[in-house]
PDB file of the backbone (N, CA, C, O) and the ligand in Angstrom, with CONECT records:
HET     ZN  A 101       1
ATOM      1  N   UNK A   1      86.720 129.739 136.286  1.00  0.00           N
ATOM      2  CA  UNK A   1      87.148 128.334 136.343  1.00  0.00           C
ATOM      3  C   UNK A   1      88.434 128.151 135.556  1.00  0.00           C
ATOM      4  O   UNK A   1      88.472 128.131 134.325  1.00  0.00           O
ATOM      5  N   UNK A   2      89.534 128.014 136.394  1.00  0.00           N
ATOM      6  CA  UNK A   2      90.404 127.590 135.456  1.00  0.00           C
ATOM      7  C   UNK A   2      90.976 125.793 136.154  1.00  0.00           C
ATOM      8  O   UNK A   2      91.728 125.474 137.075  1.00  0.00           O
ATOM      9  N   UNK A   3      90.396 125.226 135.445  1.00  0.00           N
ATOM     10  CA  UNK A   3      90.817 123.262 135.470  1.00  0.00           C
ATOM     11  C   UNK A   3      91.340 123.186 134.026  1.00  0.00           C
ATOM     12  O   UNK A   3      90.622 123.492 133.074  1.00  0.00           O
ATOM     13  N   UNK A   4      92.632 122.761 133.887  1.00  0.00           N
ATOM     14  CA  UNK A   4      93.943 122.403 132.748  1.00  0.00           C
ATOM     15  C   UNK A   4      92.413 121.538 132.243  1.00  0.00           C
ATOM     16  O   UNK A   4      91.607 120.791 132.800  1.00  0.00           O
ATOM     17  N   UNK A   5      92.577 122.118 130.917  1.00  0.00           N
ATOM     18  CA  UNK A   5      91.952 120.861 130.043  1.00  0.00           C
ATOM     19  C   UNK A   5      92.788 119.874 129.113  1.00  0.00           C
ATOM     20  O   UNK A   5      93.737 120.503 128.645  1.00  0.00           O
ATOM     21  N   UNK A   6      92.776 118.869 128.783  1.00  0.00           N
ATOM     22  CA  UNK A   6      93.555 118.304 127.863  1.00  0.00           C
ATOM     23  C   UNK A   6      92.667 117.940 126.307  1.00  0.00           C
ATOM     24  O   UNK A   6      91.529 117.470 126.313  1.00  0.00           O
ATOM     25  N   UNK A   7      93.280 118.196 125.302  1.00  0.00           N
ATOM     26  CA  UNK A   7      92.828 117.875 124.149  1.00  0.00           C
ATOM     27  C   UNK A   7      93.206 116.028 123.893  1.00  0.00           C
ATOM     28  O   UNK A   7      94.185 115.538 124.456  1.00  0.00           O
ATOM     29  N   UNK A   8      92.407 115.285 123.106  1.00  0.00           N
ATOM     30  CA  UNK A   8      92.046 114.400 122.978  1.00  0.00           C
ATOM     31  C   UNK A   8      93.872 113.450 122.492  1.00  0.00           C
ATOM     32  O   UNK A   8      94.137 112.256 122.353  1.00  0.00           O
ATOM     33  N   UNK A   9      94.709 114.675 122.378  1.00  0.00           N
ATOM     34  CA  UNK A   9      96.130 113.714 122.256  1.00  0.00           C
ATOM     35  C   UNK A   9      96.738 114.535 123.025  1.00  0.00           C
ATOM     36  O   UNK A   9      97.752 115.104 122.620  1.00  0.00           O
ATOM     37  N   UNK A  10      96.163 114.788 124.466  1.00  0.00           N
ATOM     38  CA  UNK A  10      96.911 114.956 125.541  1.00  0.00           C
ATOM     39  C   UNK A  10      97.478 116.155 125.832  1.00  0.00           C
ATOM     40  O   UNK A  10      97.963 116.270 126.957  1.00  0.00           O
ATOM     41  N   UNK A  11      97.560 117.565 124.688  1.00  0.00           N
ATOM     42  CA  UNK A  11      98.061 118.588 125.179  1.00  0.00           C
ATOM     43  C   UNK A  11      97.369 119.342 125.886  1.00  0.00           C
ATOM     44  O   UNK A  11      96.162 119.467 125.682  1.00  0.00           O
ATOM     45  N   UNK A  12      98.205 120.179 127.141  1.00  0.00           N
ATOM     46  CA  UNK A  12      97.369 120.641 127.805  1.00  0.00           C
ATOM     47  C   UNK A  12      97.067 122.091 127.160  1.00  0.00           C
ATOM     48  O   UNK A  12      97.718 122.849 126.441  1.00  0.00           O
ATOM     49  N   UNK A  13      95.917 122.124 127.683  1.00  0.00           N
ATOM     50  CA  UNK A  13      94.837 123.597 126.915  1.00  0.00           C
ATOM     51  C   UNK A  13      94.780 124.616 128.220  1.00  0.00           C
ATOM     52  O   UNK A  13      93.909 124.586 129.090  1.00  0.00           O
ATOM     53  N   UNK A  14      95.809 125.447 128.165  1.00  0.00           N
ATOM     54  CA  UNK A  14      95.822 126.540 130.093  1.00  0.00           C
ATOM     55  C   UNK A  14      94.891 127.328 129.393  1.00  0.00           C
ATOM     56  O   UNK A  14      94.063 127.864 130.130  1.00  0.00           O
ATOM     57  N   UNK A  15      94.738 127.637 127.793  1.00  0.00           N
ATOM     58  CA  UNK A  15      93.819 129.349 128.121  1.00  0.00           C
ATOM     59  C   UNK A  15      93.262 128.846 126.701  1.00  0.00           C
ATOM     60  O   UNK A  15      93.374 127.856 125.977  1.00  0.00           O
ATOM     61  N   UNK A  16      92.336 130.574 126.713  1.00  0.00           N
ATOM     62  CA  UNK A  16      91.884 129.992 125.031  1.00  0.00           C
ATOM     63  C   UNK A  16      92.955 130.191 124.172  1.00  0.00           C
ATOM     64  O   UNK A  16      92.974 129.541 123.127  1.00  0.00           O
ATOM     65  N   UNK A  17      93.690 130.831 124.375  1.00  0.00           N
ATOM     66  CA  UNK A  17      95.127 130.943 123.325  1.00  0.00           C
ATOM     67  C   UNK A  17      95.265 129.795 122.815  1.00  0.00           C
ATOM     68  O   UNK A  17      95.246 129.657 121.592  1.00  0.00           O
ATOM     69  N   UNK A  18      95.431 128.761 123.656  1.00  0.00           N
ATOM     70  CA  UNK A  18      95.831 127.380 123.297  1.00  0.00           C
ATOM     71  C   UNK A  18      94.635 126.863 122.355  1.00  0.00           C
ATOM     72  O   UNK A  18      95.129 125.860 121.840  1.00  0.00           O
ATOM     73  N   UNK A  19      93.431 126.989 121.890  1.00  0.00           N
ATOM     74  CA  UNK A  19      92.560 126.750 121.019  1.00  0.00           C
ATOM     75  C   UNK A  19      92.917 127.888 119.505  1.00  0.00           C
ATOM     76  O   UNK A  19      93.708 128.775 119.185  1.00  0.00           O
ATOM     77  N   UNK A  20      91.704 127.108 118.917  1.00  0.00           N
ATOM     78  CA  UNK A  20      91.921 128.102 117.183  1.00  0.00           C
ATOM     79  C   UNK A  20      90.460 128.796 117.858  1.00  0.00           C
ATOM     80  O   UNK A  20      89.931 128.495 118.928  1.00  0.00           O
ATOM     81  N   UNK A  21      90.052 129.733 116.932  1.00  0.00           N
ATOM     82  CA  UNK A  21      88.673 130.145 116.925  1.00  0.00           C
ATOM     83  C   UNK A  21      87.535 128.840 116.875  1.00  0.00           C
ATOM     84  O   UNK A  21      86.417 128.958 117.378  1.00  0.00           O
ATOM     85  N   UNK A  22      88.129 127.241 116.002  1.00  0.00           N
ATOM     86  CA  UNK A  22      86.912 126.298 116.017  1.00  0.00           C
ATOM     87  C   UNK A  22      87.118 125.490 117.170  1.00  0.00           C
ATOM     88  O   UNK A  22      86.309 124.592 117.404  1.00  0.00           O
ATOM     89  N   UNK A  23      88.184 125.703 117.995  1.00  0.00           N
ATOM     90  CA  UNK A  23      87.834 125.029 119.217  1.00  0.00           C
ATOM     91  C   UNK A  23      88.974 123.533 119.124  1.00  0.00           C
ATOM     92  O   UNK A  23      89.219 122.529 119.794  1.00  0.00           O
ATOM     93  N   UNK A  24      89.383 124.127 117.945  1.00  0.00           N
ATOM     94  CA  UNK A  24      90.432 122.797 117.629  1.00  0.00           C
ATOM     95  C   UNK A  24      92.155 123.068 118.501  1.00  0.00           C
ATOM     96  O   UNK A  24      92.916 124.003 118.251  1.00  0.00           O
ATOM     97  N   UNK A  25      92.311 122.356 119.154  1.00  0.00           N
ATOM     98  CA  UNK A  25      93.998 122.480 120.051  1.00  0.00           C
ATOM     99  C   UNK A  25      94.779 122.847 118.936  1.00  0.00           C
ATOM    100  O   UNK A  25      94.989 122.080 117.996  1.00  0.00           O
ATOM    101  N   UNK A  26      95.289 124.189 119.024  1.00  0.00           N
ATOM    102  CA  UNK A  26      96.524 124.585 118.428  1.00  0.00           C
ATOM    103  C   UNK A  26      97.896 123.613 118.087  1.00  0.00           C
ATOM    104  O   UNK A  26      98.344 123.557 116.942  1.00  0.00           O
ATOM    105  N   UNK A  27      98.435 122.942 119.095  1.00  0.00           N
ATOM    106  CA  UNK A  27      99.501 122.224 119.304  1.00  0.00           C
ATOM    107  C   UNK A  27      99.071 120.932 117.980  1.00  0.00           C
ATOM    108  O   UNK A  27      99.767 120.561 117.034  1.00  0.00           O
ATOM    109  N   UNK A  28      97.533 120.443 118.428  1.00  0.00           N
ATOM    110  CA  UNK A  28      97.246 119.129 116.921  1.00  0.00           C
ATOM    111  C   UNK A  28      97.350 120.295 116.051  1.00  0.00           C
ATOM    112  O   UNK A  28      98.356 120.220 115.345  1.00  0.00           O
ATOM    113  N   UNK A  29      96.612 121.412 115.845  1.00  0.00           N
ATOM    114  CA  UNK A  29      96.688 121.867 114.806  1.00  0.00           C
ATOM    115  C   UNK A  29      98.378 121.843 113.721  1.00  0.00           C
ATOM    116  O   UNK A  29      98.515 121.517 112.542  1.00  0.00           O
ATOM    117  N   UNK A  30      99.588 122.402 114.888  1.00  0.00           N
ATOM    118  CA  UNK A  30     100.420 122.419 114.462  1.00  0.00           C
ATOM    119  C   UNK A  30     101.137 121.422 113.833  1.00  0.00           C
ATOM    120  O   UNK A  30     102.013 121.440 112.969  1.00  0.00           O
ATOM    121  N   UNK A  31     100.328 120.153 114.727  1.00  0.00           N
ATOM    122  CA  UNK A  31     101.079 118.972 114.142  1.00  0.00           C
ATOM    123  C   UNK A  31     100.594 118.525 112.988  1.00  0.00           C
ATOM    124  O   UNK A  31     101.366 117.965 112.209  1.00  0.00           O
ATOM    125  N   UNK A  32      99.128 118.700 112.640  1.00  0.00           N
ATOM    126  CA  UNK A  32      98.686 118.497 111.429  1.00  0.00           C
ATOM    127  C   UNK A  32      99.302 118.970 110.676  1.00  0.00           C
ATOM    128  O   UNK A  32      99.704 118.205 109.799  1.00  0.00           O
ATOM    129  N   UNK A  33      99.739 120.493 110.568  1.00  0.00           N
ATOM    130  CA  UNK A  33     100.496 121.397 109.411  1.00  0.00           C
ATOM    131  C   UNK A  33     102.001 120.427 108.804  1.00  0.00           C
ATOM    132  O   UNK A  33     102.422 120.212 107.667  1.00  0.00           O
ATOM    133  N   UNK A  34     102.546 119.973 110.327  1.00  0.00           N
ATOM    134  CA  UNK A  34     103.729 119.754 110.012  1.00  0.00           C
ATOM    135  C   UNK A  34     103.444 118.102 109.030  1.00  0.00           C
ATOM    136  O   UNK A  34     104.170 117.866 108.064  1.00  0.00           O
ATOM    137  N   UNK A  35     102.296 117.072 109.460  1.00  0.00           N
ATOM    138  CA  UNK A  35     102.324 115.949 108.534  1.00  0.00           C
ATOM    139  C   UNK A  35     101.534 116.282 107.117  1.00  0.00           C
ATOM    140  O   UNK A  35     101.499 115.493 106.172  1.00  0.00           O
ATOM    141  N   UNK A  36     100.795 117.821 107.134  1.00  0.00           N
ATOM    142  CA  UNK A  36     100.531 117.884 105.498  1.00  0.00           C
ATOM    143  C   UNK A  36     101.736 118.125 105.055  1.00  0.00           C
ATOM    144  O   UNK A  36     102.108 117.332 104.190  1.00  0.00           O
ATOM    145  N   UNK A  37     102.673 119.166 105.427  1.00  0.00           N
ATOM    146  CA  UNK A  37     103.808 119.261 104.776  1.00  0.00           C
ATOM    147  C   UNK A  37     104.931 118.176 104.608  1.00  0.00           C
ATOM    148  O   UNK A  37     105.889 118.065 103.843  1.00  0.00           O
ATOM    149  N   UNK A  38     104.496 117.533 105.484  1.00  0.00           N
ATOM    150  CA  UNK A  38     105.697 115.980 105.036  1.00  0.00           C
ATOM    151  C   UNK A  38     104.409 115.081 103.990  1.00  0.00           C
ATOM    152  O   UNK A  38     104.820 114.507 102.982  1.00  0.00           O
ATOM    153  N   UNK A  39     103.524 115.052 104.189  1.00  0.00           N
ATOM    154  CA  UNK A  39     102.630 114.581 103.045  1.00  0.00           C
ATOM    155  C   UNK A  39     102.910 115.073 101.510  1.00  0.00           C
ATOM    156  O   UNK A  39     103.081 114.637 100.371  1.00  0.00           O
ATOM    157  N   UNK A  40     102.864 115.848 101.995  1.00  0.00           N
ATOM    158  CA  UNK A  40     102.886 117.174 100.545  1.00  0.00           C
ATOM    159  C   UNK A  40     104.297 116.494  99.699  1.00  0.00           C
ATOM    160  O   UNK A  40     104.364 116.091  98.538  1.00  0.00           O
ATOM    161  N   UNK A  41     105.289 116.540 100.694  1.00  0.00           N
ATOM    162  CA  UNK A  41     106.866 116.206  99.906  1.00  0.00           C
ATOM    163  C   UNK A  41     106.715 114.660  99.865  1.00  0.00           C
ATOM    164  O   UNK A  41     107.500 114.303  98.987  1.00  0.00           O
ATOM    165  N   UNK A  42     106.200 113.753 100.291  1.00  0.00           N
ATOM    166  CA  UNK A  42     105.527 112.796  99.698  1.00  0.00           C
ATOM    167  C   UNK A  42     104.979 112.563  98.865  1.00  0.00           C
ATOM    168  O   UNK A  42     105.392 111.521  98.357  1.00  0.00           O
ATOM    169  N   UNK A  43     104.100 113.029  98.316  1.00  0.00           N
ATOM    170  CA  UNK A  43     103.286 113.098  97.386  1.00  0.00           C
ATOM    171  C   UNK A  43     103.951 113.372  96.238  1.00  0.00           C
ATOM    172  O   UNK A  43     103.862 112.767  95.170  1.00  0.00           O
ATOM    173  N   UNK A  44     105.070 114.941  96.681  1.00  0.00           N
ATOM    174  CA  UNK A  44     105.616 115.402  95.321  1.00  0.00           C
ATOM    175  C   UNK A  44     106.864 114.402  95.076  1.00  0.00           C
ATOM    176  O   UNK A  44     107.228 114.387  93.900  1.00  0.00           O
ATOM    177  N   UNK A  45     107.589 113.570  95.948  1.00  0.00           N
ATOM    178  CA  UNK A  45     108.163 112.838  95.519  1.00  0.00           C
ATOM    179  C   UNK A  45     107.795 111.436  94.760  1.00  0.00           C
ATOM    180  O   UNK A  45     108.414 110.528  94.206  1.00  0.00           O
ATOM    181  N   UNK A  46     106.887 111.663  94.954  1.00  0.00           N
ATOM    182  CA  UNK A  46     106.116 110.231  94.381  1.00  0.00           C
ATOM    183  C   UNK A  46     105.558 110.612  93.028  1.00  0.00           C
ATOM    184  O   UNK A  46     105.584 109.916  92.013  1.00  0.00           O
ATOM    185  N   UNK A  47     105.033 111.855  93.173  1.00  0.00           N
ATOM    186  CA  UNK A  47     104.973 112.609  91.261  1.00  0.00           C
ATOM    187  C   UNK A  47     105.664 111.944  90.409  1.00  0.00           C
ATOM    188  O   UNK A  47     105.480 111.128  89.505  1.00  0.00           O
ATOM    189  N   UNK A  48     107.044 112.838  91.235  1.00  0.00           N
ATOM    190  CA  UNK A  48     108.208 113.016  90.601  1.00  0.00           C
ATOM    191  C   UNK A  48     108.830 111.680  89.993  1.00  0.00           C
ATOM    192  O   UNK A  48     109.335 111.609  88.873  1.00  0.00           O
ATOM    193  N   UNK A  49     108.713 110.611  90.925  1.00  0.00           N
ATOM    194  CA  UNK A  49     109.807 109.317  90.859  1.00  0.00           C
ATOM    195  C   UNK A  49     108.382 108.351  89.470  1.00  0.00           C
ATOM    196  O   UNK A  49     108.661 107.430  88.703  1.00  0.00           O
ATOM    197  N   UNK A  50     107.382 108.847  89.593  1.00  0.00           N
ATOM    198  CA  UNK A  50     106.837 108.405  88.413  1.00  0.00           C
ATOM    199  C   UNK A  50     107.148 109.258  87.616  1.00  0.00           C
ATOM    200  O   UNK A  50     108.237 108.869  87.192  1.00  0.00           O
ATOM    201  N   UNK A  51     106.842 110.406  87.008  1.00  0.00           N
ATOM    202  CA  UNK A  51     107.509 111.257  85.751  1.00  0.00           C
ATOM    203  C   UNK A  51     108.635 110.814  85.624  1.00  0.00           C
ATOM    204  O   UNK A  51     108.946 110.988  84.446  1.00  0.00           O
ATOM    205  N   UNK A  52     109.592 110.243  86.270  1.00  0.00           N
ATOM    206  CA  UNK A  52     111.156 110.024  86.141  1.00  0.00           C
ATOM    207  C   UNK A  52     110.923 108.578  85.246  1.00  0.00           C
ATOM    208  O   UNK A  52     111.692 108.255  84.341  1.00  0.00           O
ATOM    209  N   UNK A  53     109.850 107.847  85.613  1.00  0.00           N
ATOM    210  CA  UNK A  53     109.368 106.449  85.125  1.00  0.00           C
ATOM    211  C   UNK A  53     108.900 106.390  83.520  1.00  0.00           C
ATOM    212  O   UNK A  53     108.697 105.504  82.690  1.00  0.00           O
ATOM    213  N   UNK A  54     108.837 108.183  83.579  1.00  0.00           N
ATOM    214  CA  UNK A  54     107.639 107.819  82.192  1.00  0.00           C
ATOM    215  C   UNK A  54     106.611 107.743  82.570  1.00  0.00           C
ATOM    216  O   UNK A  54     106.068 107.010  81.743  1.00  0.00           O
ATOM    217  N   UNK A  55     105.867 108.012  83.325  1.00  0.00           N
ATOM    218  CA  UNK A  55     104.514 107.547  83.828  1.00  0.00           C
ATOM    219  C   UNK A  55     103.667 108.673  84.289  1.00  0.00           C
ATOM    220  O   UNK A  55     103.145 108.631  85.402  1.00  0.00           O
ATOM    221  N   UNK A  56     103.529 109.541  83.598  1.00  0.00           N
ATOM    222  CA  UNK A  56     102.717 110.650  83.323  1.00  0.00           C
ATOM    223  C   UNK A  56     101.182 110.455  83.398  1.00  0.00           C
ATOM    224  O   UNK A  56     100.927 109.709  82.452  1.00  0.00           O
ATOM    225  N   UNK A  57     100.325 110.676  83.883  1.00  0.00           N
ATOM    226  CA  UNK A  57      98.811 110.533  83.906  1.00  0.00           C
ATOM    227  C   UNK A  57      98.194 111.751  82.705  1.00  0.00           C
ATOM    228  O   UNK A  57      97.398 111.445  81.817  1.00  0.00           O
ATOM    229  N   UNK A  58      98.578 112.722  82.846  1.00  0.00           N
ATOM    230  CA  UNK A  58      98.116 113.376  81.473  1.00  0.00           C
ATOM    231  C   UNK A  58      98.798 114.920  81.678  1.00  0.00           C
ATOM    232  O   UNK A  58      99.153 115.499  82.705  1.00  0.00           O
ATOM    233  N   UNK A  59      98.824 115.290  80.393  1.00  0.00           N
ATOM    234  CA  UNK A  59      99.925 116.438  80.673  1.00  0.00           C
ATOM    235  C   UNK A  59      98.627 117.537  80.580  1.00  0.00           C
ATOM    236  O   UNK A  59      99.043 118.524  79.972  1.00  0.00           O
ATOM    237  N   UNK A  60      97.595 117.666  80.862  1.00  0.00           N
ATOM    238  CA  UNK A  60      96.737 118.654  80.892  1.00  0.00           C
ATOM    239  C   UNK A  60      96.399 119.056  82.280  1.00  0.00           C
ATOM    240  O   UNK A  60      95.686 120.007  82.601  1.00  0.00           O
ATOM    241  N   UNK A  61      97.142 118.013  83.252  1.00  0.00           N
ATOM    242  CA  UNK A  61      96.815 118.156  84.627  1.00  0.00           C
ATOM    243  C   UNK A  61      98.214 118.433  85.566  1.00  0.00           C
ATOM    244  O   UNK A  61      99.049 117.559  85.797  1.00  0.00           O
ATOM    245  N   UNK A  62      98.282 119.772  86.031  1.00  0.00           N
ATOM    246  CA  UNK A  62      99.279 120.138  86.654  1.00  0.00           C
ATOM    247  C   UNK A  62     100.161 119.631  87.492  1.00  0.00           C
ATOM    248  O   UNK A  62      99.476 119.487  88.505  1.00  0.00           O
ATOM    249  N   UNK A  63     101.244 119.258  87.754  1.00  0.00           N
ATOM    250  CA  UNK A  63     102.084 118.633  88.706  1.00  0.00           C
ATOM    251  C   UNK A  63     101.515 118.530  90.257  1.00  0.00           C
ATOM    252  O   UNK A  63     101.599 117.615  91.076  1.00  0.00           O
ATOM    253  N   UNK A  64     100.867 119.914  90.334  1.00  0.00           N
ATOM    254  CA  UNK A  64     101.238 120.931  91.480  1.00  0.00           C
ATOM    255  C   UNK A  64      99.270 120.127  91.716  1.00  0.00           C
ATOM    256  O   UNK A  64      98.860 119.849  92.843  1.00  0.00           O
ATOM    257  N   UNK A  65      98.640 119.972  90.798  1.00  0.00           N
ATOM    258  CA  UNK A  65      96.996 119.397  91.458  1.00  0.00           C
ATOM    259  C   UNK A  65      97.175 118.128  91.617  1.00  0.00           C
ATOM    260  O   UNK A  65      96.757 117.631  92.663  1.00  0.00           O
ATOM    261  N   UNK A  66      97.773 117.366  90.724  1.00  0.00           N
ATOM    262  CA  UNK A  66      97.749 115.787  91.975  1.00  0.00           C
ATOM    263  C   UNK A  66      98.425 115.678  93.101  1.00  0.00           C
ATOM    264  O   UNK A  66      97.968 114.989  94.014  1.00  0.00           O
ATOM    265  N   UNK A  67      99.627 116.340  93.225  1.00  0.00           N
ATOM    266  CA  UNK A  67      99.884 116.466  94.426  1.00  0.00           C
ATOM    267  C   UNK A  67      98.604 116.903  95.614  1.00  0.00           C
ATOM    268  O   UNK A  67      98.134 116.277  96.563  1.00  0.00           O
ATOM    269  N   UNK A  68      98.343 118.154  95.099  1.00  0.00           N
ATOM    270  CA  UNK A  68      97.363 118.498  96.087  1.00  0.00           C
ATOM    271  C   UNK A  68      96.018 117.454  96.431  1.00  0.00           C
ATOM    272  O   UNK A  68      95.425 117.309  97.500  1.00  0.00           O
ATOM    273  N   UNK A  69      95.824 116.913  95.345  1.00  0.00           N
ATOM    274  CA  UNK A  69      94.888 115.535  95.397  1.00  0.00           C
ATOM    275  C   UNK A  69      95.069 114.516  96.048  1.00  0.00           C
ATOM    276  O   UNK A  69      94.257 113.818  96.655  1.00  0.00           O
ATOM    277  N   UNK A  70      95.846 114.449  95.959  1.00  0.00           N
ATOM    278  CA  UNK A  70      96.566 113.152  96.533  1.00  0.00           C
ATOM    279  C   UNK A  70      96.831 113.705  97.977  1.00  0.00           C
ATOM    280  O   UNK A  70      96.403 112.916  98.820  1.00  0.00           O
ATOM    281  N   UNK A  71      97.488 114.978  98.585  1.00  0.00           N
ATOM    282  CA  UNK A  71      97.767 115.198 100.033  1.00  0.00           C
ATOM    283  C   UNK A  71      96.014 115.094 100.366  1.00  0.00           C
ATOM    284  O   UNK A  71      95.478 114.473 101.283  1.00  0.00           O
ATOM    285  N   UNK A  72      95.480 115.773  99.484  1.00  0.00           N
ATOM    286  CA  UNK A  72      93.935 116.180 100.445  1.00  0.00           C
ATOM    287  C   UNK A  72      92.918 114.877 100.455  1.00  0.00           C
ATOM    288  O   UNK A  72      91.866 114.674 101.062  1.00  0.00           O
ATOM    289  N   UNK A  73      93.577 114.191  99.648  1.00  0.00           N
ATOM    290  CA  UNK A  73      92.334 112.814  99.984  1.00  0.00           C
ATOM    291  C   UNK A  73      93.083 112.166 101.339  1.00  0.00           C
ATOM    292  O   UNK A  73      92.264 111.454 101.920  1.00  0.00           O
ATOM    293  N   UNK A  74      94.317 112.184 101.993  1.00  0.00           N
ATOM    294  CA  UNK A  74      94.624 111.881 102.783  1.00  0.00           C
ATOM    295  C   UNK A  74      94.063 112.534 104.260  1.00  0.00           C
ATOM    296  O   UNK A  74      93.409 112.101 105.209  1.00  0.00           O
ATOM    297  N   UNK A  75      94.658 113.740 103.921  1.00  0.00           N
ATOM    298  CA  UNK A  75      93.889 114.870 104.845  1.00  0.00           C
ATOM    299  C   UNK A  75      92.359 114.377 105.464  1.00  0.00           C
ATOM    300  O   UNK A  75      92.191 114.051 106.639  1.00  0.00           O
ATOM    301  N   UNK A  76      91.156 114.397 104.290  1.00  0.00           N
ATOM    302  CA  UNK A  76      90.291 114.099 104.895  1.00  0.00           C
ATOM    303  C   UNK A  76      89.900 113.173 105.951  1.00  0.00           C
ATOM    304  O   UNK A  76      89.178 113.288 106.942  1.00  0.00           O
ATOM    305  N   UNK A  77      90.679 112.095 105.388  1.00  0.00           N
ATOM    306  CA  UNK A  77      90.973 111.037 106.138  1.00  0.00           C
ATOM    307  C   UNK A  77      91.138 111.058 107.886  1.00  0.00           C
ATOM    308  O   UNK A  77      90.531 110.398 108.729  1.00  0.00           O
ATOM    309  N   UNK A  78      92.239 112.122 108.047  1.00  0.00           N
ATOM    310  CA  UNK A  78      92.751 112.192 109.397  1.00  0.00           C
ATOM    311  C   UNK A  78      91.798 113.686 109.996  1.00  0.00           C
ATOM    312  O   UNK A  78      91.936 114.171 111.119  1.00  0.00           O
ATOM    313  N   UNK A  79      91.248 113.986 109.371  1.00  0.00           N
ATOM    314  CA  UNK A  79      90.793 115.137 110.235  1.00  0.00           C
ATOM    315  C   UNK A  79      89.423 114.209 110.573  1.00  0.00           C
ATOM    316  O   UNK A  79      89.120 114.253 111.765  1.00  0.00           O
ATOM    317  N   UNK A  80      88.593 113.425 109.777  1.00  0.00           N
ATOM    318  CA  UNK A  80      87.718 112.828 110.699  1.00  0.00           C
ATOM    319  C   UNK A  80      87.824 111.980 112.166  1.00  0.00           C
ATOM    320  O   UNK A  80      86.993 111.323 112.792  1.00  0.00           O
ATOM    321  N   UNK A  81      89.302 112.323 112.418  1.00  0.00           N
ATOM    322  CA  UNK A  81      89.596 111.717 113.619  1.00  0.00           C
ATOM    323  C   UNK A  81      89.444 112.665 115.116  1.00  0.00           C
ATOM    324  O   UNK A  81      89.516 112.333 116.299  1.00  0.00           O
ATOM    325  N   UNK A  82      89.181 114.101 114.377  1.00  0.00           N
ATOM    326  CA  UNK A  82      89.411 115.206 115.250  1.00  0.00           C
ATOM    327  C   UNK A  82      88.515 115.257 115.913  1.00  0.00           C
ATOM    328  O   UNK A  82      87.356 115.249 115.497  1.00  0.00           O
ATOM    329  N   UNK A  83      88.942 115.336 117.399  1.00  0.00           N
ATOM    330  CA  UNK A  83      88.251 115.467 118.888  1.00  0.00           C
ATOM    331  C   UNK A  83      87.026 114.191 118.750  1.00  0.00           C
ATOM    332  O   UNK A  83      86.267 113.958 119.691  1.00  0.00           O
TER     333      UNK A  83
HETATM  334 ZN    ZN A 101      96.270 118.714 120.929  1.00  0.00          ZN2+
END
């Protein structure tokens, strides 16, 4: 059987190539990658433009983990949207 499948934002799926191993469309996948990484420089700009403020939350907590906190509470967010 080959009938074009489409994933739930429309890309078409010709083979399993076009899937991951969980069945998730490669193409969202890719696009997800590309809005964590604009998240990510979001996030770190938003660190940043507070440290620039003075506005430090505590210096025992790495630059580099609220960022990641902050992208991944978003994250969760949008992957409960998947398929
Ligand atoms: Zn897709």
């Amino acid at each position: 059987m080959t009938v074009s499948e489409q994933c739930p934002h429309g890309h078409i799926i010709r083979s399993s190539n076009d899937r991951l191993s969980t069945g998730y469309c490669r193409e969202c996948q890719r696009q997800q990658n590309r809005r964590y990484r604009q998240k990510q420089r979001a996030a770190m700009d938003l660190v940043k433009a507070l440290e620039a403020e003075g506005l430090i939350w505590d210096d025992q907590v790495p630059i580099s983990q609220i960022v990641a906190s902050l992208v991944s509470s978003r994250i969760a967010e949008s992957s409960s949207n998947r398929l």
